[in-house]
C-alpha positions in Angstrom: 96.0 -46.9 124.5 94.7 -49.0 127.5 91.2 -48.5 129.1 91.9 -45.9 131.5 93.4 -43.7 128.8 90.2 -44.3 126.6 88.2 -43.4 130.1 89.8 -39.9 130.5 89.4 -39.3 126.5 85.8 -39.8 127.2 85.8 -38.1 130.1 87.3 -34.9 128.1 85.2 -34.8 124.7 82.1 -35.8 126.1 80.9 -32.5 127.1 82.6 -31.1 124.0 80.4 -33.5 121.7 77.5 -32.7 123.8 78.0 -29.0 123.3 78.6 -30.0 119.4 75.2 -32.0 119.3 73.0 -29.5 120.7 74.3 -27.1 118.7 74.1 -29.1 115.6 70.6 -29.7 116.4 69.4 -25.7 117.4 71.3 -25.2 114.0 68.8 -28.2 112.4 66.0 -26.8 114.0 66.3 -23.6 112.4 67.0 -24.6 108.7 63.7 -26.7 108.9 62.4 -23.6 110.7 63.4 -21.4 107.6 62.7 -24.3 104.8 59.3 -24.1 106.3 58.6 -20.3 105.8 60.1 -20.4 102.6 57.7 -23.0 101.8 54.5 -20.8 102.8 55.4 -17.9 101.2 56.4 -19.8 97.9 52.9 -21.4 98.3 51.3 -17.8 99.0 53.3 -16.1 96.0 51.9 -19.5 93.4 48.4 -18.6 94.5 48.9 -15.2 93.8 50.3 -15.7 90.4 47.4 -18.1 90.0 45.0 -15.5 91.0 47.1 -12.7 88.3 47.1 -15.0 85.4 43.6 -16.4 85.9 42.7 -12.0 85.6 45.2 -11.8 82.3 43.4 -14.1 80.8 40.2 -12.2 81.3 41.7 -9.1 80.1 43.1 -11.0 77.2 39.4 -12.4 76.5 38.3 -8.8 76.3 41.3 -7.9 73.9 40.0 -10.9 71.8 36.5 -9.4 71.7 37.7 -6.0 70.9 39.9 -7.8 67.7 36.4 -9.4 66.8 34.7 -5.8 67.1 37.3 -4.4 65.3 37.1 -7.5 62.0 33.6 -6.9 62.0 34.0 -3.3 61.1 36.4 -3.8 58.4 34.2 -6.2 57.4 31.2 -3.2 56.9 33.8 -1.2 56.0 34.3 -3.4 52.5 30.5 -3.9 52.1 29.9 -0.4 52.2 32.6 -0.2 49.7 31.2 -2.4 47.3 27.8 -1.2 47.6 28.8 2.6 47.1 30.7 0.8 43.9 27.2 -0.9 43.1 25.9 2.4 43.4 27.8 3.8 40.9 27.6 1.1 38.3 23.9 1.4 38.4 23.5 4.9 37.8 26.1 4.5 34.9 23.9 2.0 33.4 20.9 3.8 34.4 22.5 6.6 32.4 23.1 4.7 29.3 19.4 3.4 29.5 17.9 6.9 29.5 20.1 7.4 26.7 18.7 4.8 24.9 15.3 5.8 25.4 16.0 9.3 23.8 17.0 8.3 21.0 14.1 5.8 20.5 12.2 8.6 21.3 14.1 10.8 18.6 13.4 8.4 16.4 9.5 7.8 16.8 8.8 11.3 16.4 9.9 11.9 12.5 7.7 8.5 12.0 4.7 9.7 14.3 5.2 12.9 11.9 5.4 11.3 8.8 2.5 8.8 9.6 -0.1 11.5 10.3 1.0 13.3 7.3 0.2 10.2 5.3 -3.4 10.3 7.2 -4.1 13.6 6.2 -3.4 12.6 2.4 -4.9 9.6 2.9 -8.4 11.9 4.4 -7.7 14.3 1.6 -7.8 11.5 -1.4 -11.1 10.1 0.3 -12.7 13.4 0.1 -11.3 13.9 -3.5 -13.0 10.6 -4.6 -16.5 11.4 -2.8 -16.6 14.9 -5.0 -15.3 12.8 -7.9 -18.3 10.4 -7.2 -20.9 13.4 -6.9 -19.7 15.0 -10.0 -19.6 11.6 -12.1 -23.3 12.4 -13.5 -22.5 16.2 -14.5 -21.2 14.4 -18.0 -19.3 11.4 -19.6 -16.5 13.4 -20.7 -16.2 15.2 -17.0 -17.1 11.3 -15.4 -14.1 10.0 -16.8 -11.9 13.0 -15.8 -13.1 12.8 -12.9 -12.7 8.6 -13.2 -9.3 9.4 -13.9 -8.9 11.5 -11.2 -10.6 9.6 -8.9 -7.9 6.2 -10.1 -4.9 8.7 -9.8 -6.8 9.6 -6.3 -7.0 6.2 -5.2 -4.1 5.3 -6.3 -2.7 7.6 -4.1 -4.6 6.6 -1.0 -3.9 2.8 -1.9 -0.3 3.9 -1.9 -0.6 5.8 1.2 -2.0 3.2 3.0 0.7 0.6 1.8 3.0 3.4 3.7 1.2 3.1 6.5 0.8 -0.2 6.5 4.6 -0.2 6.3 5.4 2.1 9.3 3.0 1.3 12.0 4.9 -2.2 12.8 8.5 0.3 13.3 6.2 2.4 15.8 4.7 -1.1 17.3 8.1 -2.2 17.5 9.5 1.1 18.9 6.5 1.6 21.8 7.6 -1.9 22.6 11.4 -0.8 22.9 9.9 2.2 24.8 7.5 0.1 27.5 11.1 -1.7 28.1 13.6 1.1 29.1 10.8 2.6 30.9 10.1 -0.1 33.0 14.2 -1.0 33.0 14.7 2.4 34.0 12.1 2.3 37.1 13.4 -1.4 37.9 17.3 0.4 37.9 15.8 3.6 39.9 14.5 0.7 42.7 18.0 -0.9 43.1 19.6 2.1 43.0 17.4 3.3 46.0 17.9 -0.3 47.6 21.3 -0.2 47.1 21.1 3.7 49.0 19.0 2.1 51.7 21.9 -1.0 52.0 24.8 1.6 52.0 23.1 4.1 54.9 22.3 0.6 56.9 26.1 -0.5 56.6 27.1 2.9 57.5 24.8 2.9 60.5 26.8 -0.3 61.2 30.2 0.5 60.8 29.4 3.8 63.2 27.5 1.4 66.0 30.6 -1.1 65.6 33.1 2.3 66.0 31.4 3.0 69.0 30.9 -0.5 70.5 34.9 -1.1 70.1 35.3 2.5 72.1 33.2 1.3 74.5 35.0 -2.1 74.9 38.3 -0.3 74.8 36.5 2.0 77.8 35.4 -1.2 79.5 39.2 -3.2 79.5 40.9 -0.1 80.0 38.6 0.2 83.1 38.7 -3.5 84.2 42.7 -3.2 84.1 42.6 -0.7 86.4 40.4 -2.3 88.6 42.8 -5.6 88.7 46.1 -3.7 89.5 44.2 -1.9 91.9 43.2 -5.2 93.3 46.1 -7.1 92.7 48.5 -3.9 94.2 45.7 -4.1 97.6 46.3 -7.9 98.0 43.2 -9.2 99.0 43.0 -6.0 101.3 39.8 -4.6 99.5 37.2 -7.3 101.4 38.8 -5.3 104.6 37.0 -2.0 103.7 34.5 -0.7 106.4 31.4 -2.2 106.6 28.6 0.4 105.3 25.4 0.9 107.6 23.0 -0.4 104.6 24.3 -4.0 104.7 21.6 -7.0 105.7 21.6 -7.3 109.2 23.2 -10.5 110.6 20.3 -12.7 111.9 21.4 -14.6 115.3 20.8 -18.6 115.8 18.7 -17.7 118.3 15.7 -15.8 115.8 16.1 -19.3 113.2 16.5 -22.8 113.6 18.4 -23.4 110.3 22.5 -23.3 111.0 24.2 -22.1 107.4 27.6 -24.1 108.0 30.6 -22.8 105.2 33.4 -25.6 103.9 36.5 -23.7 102.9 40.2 -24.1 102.7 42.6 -21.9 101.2 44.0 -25.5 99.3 42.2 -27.6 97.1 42.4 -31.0 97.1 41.7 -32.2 100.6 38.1 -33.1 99.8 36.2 -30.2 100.6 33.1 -31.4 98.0 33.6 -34.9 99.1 32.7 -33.9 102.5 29.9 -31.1 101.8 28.3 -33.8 99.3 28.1 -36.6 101.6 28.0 -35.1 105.0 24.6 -33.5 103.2 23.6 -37.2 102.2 23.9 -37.8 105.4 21.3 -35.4 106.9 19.1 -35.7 104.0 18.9 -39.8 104.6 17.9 -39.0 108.4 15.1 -37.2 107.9 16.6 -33.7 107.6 16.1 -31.4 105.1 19.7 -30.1 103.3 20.2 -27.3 100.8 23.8 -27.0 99.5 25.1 -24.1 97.4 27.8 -24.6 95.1 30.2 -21.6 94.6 33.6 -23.2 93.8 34.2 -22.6 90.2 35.0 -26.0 89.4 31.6 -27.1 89.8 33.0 -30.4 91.3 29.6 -30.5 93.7 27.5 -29.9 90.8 29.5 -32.7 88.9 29.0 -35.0 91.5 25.7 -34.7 92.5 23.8 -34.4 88.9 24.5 -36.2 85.8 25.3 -34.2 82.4 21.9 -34.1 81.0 20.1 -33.0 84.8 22.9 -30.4 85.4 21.2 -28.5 81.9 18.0 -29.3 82.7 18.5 -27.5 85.9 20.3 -24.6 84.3 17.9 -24.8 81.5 15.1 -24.2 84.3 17.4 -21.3 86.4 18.4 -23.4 89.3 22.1 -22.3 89.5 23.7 -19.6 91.5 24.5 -17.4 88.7 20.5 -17.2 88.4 20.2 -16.1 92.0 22.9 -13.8 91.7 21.7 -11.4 88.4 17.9 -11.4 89.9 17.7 -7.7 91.2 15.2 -9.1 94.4 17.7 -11.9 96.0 15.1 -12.9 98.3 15.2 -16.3 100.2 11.9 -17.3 98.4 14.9 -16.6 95.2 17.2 -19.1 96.5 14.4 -21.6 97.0 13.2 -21.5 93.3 17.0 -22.0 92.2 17.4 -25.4 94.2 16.9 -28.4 92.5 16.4 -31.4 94.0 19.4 -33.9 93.8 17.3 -36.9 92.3 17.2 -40.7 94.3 17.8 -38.3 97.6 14.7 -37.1 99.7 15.3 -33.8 101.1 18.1 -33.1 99.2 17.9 -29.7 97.5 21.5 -28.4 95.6 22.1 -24.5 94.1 24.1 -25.9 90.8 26.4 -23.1 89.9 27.0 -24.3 85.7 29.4 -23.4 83.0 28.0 -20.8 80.6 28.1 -23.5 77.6 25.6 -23.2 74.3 22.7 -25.1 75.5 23.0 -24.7 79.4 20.8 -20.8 79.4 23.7 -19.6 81.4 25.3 -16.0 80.4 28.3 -15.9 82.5 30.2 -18.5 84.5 30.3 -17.5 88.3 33.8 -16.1 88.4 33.1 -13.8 85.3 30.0 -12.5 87.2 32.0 -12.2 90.4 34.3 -9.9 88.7 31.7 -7.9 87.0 30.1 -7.2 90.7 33.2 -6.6 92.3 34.8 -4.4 89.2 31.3 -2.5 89.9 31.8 -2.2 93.7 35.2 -0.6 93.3 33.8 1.3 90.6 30.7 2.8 93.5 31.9 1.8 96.9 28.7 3.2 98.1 26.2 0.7 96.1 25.7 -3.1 96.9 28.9 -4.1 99.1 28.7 -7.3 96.8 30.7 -9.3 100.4 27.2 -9.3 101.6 24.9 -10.5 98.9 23.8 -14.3 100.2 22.9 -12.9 104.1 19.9 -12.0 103.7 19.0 -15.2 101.3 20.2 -17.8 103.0 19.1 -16.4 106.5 15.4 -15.3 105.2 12.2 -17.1 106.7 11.8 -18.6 103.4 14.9 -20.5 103.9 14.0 -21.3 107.9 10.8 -22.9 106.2 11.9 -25.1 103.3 15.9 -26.6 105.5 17.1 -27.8 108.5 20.5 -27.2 107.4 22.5 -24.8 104.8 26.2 -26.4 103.9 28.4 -24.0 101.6 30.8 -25.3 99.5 33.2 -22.4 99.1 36.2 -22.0 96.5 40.0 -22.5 98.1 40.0 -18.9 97.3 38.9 -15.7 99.0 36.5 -14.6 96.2 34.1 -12.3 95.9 31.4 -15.4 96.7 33.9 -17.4 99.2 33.5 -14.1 101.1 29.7 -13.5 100.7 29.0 -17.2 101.9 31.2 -16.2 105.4 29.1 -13.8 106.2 26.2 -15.4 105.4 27.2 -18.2 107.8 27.2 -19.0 111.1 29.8 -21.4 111.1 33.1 -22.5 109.4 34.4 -26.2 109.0 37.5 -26.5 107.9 38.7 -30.1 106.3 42.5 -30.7 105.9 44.4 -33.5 105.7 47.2 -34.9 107.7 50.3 -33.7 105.7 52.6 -30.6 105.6 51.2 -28.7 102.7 47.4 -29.1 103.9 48.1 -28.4 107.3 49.8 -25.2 106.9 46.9 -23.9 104.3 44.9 -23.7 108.4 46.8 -21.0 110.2 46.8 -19.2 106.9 43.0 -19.2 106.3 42.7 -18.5 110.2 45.4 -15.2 110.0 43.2 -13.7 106.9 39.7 -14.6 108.4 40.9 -13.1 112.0 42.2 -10.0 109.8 38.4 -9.3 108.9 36.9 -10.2 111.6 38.9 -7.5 113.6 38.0 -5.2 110.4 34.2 -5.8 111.3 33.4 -8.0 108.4 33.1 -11.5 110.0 31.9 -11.0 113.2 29.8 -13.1 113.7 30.8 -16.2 112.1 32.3 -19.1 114.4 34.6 -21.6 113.6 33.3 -25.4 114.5 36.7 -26.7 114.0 38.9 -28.4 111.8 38.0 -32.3 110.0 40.3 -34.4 109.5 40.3 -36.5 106.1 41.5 -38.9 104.3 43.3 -40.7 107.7 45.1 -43.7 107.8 44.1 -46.1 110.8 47.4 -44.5 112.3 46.4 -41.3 113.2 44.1 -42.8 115.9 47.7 -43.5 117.4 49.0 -40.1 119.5 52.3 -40.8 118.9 51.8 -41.4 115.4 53.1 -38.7 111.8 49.7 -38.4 111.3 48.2 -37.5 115.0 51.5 -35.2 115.3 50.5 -33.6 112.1 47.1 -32.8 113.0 47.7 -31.3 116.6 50.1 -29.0 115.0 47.5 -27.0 113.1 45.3 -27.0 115.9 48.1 -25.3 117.5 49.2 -23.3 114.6 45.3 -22.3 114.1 44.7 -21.1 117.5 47.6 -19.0 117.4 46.5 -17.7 114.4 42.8 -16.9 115.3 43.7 -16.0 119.0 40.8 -18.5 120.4 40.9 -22.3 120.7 40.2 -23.8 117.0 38.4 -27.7 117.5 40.0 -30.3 116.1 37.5 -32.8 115.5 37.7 -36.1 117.3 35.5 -38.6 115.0 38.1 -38.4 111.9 37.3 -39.1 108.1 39.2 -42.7 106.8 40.7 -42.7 103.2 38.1 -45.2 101.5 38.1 -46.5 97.7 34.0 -45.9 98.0 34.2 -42.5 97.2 35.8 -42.8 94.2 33.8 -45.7 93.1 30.3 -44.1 93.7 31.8 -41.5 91.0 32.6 -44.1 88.9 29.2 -45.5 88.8 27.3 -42.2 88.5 29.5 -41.5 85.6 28.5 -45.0 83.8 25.2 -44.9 84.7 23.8 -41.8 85.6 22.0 -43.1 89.2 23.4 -41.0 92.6 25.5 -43.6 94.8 26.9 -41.5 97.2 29.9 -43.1 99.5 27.9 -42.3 102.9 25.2 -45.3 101.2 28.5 -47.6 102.3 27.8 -48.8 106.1 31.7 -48.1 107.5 31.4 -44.9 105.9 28.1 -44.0 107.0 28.8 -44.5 110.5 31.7 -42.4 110.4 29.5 -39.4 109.5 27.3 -39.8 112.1 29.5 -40.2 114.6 31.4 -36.5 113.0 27.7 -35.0 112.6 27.3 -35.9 116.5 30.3 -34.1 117.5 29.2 -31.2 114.5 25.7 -30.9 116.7 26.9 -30.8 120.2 29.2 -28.0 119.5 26.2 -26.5 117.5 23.8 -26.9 120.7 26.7 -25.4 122.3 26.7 -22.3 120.5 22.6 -21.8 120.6 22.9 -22.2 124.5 25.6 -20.0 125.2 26.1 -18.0 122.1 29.8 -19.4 122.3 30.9 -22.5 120.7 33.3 -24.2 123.4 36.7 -25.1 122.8 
């Protein structure tokens, strides 16, 4: 084939492969377009089963207790048993004693008989010898008649006495035996009554144990409906209506103290990193900083505290299960359950602790959050447990103590995740620059627009989203990294239906943060990663950007795009 044959070829397929192409790509575009979807809901339907199995195992820990409830009344069940077995053994041998005693007692009385006839010879030959002796002077002949008398008299008394001489150790002996059974007999008669006392004790046991286990059969049977009726609403109970006896939502504008909530439906993209150190920050120029931990990891707590201070503060009350069971939770409450973060000024933390022996704790935060919410659905009408840190955390107390409030919130929409959004004025969202982070934004945004058009988050504004853990790349546009990042801002203002920030001042991936753990860890002194000057500067150039959008929002009630 010569070149102008090879030109016409050309000339022929080229629109035919351009065709092909662009139909090969369309058809590209919509297999990544599909792989992606797939991908969310996969990730959606793995939290979910998260969320179910994380409940099974509750229900199965209440199962467990029930077991325990139902060993320890077996348990009673024997003892009262045996003792009812005691019981009878005693009063057989209690028998045999009193048996005993009447024949010692038949016994005795032939030889108490006998003895006091021997007195009454023995009084009689006395009183035969003393007329013998008066009549000895009548004559000889009569005096030794009467001598002989008097020896066959005596004779008889010496005799008499030898008898009862004789006897009176068997009746010593037999009193004794007597003194014995009776006080065997009253020693048998108290067992047998503490043995009674025991059996009606075990009784009242077993019946309290009966009813305990019915009343923990009640309680599970309860609880499992209140999970499937959950788990069947999928996370459509926080969109119930708003009831007119909630704590009313406190503007910017009546407090100077902006309560800022960390949250992002994935874990892992530094979330505590950020809340720890961004607080660090502030608290290191001459702000004041409370944080709140509610993730139930405890990572902030972790971080911020060392083993023996995180007891000594839950010892003391200062965690947020504390806060939570106090039937007043008051903002001068909140205050007493900070501790401060020790080697930081300023630096106040709510520790929320595991329930362990030694910590003072009674529940761990996501068994109380369960016990409010199974109690909500149980009376809709009492606390709406979505609202119980509003008033707290925007309460003069609070406006007194802080300059700022920062939230760490779990990557979950928990009963506490959503008390700490409405508590707040605004939401930072960090996320890092790949695929599986990044679609975790419009996600958050579609459920947190869903109740806000329900009435439940009305008033809570979204700062925008931080980028972490960055590469020196993704100051590059045309970078994966800076491509990445614009796409959830895109994907998140679609999703919320108004422009969602995408921070400009950008957290680098560093090897100080996860040094400073190390070093708390050995030895137990707070070295947070901001303390590194690179790192440092990057926070204050991010809490810059943070405070102008802030002073945006106090000027014209709308944070701008």
């Amino acid at each position: 084939m010569n070149w102008n044959d090879t030109k016409e070829t050309l000339t022929v397929l080229g629109p035919v492969l351009g065709v092909v192409g662009a139909v090969l790509g369309l058809v590209i575009k919509l297999m990544w377009t599909l792989i992606g979807n797939l991908r969310e809901k996969i990730a959606e339907l793995q939290h979910r089963n998260e969320v179910l199995t994380q409940r099974a195992e509750r229900v199965e820990s209440a199962e467990q207790r029930a077991t325990v409830a139902e060993e320890r009344r077996e348990e009673a069940e024997e003892l009262r048993t045996k003792a009812e077995k005691d019981r009878d053994r005693v009063r057989t041998e209690l028998d045999k004693v009193k048996q005993d005693i009447h024949k010692l007692e038949q016994t005795i009385i032939p030889l108490n008989r006998e003895n006091a006839g021997l007195k009454g010879q023995l009084a009689e030959a006395n009183s035969l010898l003393e007329d013998v002796k008066n009549r000895a002077t009548v004559s000889e002949g009569e005096a030794r008649g009467f001598k002989l008398a008097g020896q066959r008299e005596y004779q008889k008394r010496i005799d008499a006495e030898s008898r009862a001489n004789k006897a009176e150790p068997e009746v010593t002996r037999l009193s004794s035996l007597v003194a014995r059974a009776t006080t065997r007999s009253n020693e048998l008669n108290a067992a047998l009554e503490s043995i009674t006392i025991q059996r009606d004790e075990l009784t009242n046991q077993v019946r309290t144990l009966t009813e305990t286990e019915a009343t923990q059969k009640e309680s599970i049977e309860r609880y499992e409906l209140q999970i499937n009726a959950v788990s069947e609403m999928d996370g459509r109970i926080w969109q119930a209506p708003v009831g007119p006896h909630v704590p009313v939502f406190r503007p910017l504008s009546e407090r100077h103290v902006p309560v800022i909530s960390l949250l992002n439906l994935k874990g892992g993209v530094g979330k505590t990193t950020i809340t720890a150190n961004l607080a660090g920050y502030l608290a290191t120029s001459g702000k004041r900083v409370l944080v709140i931990d509610l993730d139930h990891q405890r990572t902030l707590t972790q971080l911020l505290l060392s083993t023996t201070t995180r007891q000594q503060a839950a010892v003391a009350g200062h965690t947020i299960q504390d806060f939570l069971l106090k039937d007043n939770r008051t903002g001068y409450e909140l205050c007493s359950a900070a501790h401060n973060v020790p080697g930081i000024n300023d630096y106040s933390v709510v520790t929320n602790s595991d329930a362990d022996v030694g910590y003072g704790i009674r529940q761990n935060l996501d068994d109380l959050e369960m016990n409010f919410l199974g109690s909500w659905l149980v009376n809709p009408k009492g606390i709406d447990v979505r609202f119980l840190l509003r008033e707290a955390v925007q309460s003069e107390a609070v406006n007194r103590s802080f300059d700022y409030v920062l939230i760490d919130c779990p990557p979950r929409l928990t009963t506490a995740c959503i008390a700490a959004l409405t508590a707040s004025d605004f939401l930072l969202i960090p996320a890092q620059p790949e695929q599986s982070s990044i679609r975790s934004v419009p996600h958050l945004m579609k459920r947190l627009k869903v109740l806000q058009e329900a009435g439940v988050l009305v008033d809570l504004r979204v700062l925008g989203i931080i980028a972490n853990m960055v590469s020196n790349q993704a100051e590059n546009p045309v970078s994966a990294e800076a491509k990445v990042l614009r796409e959830a801002e895109g994907q998140a203002q679609f999703a919320w239906k108004q422009p969602v920030h995408l921070f400009k001042n950008k957290l680098k991936d560093s090897g100080f943060y996860s040094s400073s753990t190390r070093r708390f860890e050995e030895d137990n002194k707070l070295t947070l990663a901001v303390n590194n000057g690179t790192i440092r500067e990057q926070y204050e150039l991010l809490m810059q950007e943070i405070e102008e959008r802030i002073n945006a929002y106090r000027n014209t009630t709308r944070v701008p795009a």
